[in-house]
C-alpha positions in Angstrom: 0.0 0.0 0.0 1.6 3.5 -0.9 1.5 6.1 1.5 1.9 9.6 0.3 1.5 13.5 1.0 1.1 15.8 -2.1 2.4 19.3 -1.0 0.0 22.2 -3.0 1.6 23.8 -6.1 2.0 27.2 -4.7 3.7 26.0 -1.5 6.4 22.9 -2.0 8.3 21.7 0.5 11.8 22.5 0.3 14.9 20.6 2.5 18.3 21.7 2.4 17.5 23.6 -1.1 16.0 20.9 -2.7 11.8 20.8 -3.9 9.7 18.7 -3.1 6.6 18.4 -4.6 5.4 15.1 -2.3 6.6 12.5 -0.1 5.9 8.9 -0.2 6.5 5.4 0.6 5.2 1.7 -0.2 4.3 -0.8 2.9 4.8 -3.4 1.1 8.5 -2.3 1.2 8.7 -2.8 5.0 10.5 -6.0 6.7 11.6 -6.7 9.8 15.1 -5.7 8.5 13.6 -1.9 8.3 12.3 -2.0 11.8 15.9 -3.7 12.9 17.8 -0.3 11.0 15.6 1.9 12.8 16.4 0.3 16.2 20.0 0.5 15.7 19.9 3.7 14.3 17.9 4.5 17.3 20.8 3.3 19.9 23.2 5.0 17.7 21.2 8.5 18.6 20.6 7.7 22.2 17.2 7.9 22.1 15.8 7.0 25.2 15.1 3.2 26.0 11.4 4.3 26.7 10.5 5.7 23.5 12.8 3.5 21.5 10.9 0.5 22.7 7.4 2.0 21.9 6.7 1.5 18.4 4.2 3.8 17.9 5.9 6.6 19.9 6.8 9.7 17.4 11.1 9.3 17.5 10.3 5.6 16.1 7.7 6.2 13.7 9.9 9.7 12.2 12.8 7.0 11.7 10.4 4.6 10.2 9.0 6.8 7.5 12.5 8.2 7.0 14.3 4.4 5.9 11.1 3.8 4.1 10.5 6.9 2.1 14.5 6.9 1.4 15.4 10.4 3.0 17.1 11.5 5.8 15.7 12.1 9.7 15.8 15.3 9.6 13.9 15.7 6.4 11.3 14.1 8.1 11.4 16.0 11.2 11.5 19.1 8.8 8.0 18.6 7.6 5.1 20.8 8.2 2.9 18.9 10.8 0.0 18.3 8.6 2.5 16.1 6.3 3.8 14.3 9.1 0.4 13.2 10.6 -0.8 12.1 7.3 2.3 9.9 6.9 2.4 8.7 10.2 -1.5 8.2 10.4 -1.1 6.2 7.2 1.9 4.3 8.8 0.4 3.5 12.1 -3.3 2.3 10.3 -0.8 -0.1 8.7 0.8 -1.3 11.3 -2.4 -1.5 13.5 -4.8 -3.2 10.8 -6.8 -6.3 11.6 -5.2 -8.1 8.9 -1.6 -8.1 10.6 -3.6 -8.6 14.1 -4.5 -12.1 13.4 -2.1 -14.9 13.8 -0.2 -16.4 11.6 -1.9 -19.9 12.0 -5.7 -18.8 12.2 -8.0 -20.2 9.8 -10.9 -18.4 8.7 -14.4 -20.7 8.7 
């Protein structure tokens, strides 16, 4: 599933003199390797052991979108808010859904 914000044509978003007309990023591009790079790079940053662990806490989901939308932190910190809560509503809905919920083994009758 892609997730994406489209910034309006009258105000792109602009990182370190670069413009940006949207950001985006596929789920079906996420692995368990993702999650395991944003943990390390997580310990590499000192963030704190209480919001590292927490999945859905802000510093983990910012990394998260970073690795899979292929831009740095700090781009993603950069954003306006409105972009950021799309993305990271889109992210967390993901994560969340009913169909990752069930296990592995149930069977459907």
């Amino acid at each position: 599933m892609e997730i994406k914000y489209t910034f309006s044509k009258e105000k792109k978003f602009v990182f370190e003199r670069k413009e940006y007309s949207e950001i985006k990023f596929d789920t079906d591009d996420l692995t368990a390797e993702t999650l395991e790079k944003v943990s390390i790079m997580m310990a590499d940053q000192q963030v704190p052991a209480s919001l590292a662990s927490n999945l859905l806490a802000a510093p983990t989901i910012i990394r998260l979108i970073a690795v899979a939308a292929k831009k740095p932190v700090e781009m993603i910190r950069a954003l306006p808010m409105k972009a950021y809560i799309k993305l990271s509503g889109g992210l967390i809905d993901f994560l969340v859904s009913e169909d990752l919920a069930q296990p592995a083994n149930s069977q459907e009758s």
